[in-house]
C-alpha positions as CSV (number, residue, x, y, z in Angstrom):
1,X,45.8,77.3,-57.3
2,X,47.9,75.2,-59.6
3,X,51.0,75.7,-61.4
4,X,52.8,73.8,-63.6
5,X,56.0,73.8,-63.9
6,X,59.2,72.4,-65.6
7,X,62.8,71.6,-64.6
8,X,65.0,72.8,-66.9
9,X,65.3,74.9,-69.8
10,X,66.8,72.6,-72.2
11,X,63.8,70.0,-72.7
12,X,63.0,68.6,-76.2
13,X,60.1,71.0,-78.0
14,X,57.4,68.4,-77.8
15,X,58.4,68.8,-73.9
16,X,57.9,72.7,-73.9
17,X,54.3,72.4,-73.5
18,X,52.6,73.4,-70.0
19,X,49.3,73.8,-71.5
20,X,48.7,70.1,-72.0
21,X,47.1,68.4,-69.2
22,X,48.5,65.0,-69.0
23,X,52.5,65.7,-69.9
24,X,54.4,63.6,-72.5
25,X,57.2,61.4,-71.3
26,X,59.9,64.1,-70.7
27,X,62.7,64.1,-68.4
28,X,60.6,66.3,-65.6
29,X,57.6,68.2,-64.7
30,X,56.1,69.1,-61.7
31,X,52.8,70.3,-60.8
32,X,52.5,72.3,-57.9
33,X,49.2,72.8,-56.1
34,X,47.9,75.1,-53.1
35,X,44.9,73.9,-51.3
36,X,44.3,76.8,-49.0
37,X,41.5,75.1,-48.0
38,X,43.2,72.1,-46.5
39,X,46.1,74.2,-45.6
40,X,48.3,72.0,-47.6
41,X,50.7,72.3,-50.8
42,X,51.3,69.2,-52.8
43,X,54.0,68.5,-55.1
44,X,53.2,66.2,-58.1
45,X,56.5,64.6,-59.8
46,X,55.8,63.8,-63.6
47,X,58.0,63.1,-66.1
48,X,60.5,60.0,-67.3
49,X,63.2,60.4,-64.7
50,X,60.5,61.3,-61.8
51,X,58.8,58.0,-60.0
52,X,55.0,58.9,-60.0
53,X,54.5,60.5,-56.4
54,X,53.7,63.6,-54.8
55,X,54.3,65.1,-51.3
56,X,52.0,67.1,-49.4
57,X,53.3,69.6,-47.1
58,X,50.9,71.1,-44.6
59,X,51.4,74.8,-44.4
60,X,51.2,76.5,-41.0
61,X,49.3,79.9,-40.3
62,X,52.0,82.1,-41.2
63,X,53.4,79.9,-44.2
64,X,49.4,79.4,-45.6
65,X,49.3,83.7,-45.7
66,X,52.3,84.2,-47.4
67,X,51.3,81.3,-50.2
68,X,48.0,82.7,-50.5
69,X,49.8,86.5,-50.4
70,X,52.1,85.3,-53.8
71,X,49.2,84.1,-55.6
72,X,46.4,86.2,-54.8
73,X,47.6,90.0,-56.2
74,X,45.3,90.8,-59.4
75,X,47.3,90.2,-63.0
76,X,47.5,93.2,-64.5
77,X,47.0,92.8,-68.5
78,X,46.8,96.0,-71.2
79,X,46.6,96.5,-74.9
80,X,50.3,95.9,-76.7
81,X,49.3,99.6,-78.2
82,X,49.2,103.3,-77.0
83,X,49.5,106.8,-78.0
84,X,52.4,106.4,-80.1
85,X,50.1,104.3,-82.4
86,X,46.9,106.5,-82.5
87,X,44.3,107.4,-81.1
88,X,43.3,105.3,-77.9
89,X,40.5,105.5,-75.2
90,X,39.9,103.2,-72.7
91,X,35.8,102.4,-71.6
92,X,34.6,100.8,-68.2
93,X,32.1,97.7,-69.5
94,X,30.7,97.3,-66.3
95,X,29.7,94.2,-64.2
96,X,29.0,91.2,-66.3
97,X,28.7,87.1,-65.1
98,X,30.8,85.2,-67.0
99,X,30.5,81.5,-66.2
100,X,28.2,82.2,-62.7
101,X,31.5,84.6,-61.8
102,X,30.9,87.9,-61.3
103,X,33.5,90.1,-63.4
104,X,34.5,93.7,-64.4
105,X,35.3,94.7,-68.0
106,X,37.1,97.5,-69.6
107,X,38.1,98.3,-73.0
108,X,40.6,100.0,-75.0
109,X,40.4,101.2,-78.3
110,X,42.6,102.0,-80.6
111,X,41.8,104.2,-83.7
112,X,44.5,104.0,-86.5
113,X,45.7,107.7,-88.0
114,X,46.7,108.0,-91.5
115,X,48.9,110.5,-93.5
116,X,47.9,114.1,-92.9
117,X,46.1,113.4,-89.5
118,X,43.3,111.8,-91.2
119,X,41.9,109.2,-89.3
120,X,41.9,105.4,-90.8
121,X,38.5,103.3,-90.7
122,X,40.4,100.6,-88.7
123,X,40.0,100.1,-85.3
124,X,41.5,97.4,-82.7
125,X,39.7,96.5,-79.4
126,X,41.7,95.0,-76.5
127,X,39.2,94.3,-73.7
128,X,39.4,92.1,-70.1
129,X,37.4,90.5,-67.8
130,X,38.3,90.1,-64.0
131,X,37.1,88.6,-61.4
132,X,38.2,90.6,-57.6
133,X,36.8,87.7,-56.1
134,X,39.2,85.0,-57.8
135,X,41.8,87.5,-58.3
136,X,41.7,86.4,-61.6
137,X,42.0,87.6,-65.4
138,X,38.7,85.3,-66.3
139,X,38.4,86.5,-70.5
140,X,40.4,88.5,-72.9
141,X,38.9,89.6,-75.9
142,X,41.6,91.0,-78.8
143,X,40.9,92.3,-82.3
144,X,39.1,94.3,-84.8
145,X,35.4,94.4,-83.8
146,X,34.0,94.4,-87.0
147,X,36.4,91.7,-88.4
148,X,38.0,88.6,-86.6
149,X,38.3,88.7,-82.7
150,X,40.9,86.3,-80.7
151,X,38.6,85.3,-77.3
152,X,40.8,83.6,-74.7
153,X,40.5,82.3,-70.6
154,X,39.6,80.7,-68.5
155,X,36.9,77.4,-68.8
156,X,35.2,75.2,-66.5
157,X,36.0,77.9,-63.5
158,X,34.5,77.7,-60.1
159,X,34.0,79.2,-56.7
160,X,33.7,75.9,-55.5
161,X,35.9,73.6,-57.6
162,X,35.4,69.8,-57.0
163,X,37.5,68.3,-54.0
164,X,39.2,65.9,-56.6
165,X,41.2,68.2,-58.7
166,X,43.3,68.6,-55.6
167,X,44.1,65.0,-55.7
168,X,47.7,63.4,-57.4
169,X,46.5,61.6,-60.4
170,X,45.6,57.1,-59.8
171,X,48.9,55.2,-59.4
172,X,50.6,58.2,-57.4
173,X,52.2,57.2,-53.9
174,X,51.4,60.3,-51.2
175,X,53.7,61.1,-48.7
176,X,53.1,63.5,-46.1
177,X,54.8,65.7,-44.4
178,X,55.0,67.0,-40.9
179,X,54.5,70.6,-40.1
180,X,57.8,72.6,-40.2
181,X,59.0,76.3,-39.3
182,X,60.6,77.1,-42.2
């Protein structure tokens, strides 16, 4: 798992941007990242007041299962409509691979009402993909299925990810830490 993260609230817009994946010269970033695997959680500095380093912490049993605990519950994600707005049914889409991950789908619909209870010929679909493996939200699909569709997620995912993105990036100094109780 990897976050990013930032320090403060006050940061410059061209700062306010976590989706980037190599930061612009701001005051501070971090990027925080759980290996349960290695049983270890790393903390990249980034940023213009921050010296390029990290520090790995290695978690013990009890620490690793509460980490793993906070990031592993299931995301829950619905449809910004309901009742109030019409007519809406929600479908089970089944089992589907998406990227070699297995995933379940389901589907709400929402049917527009007009004046008089007649019933608009517009519809809006809001419909997720998740993976119980991952615990992950892995595609979200949001729109009007006979017009334009917004399709967003998750790319490039893995079971196995590649020992590497668990690494500070080149020119980082690692210090490690020893185990602690707290």
């Amino acid at each position: 798992m990897m976050e990013k993260q930032r320090r403060n609230d006050n940061l410059p817009p061209e700062c306010n941007r976590l989706d980037l994946l190599v930061p612009p010269p701001c005051p501070a970033w971090g990027v925080v990242v759980l290996n349960p695997v290695a049983r270890t959680v790393t903390h990249w500095g980034l940023g213009e007041h921050m010296s390029p380093g990290s520090v790995e912490y290695p978690l013990t049993p009890p620490r690793l299962e509460e980490a793993v605990d906070s990031t592993a519950s299931m995301p829950t994600l619905g449809p910004d409509f309901n009742e109030e707005d019409g007519k809406v049914s929600m479908m089970d889409l089944g089992e589907r691979d998406i990227e070699g991950i297995p995933a379940h789908g389901e589907r709400w619909t929402l049917l527009y009402e007009g004046q008089n209870g007649q019933i608009v010929q517009r519809t809006r679909i809001f419909e997720t993909w998740t993976s119980a493996e991952m615990q992950l939200i892995i595609k979200v699909i949001e729109g009007d299925p006979k017009g334009e569709e917004d399709v967003w997620g998750l790319e490039r995912i893995s079971l196995t990810p590649d020992a590497s993105l668990f690494q500070p990036p080149d020119g980082y100094e690692m210090t490690h830490r020893p185990y602690s109780d707290q």
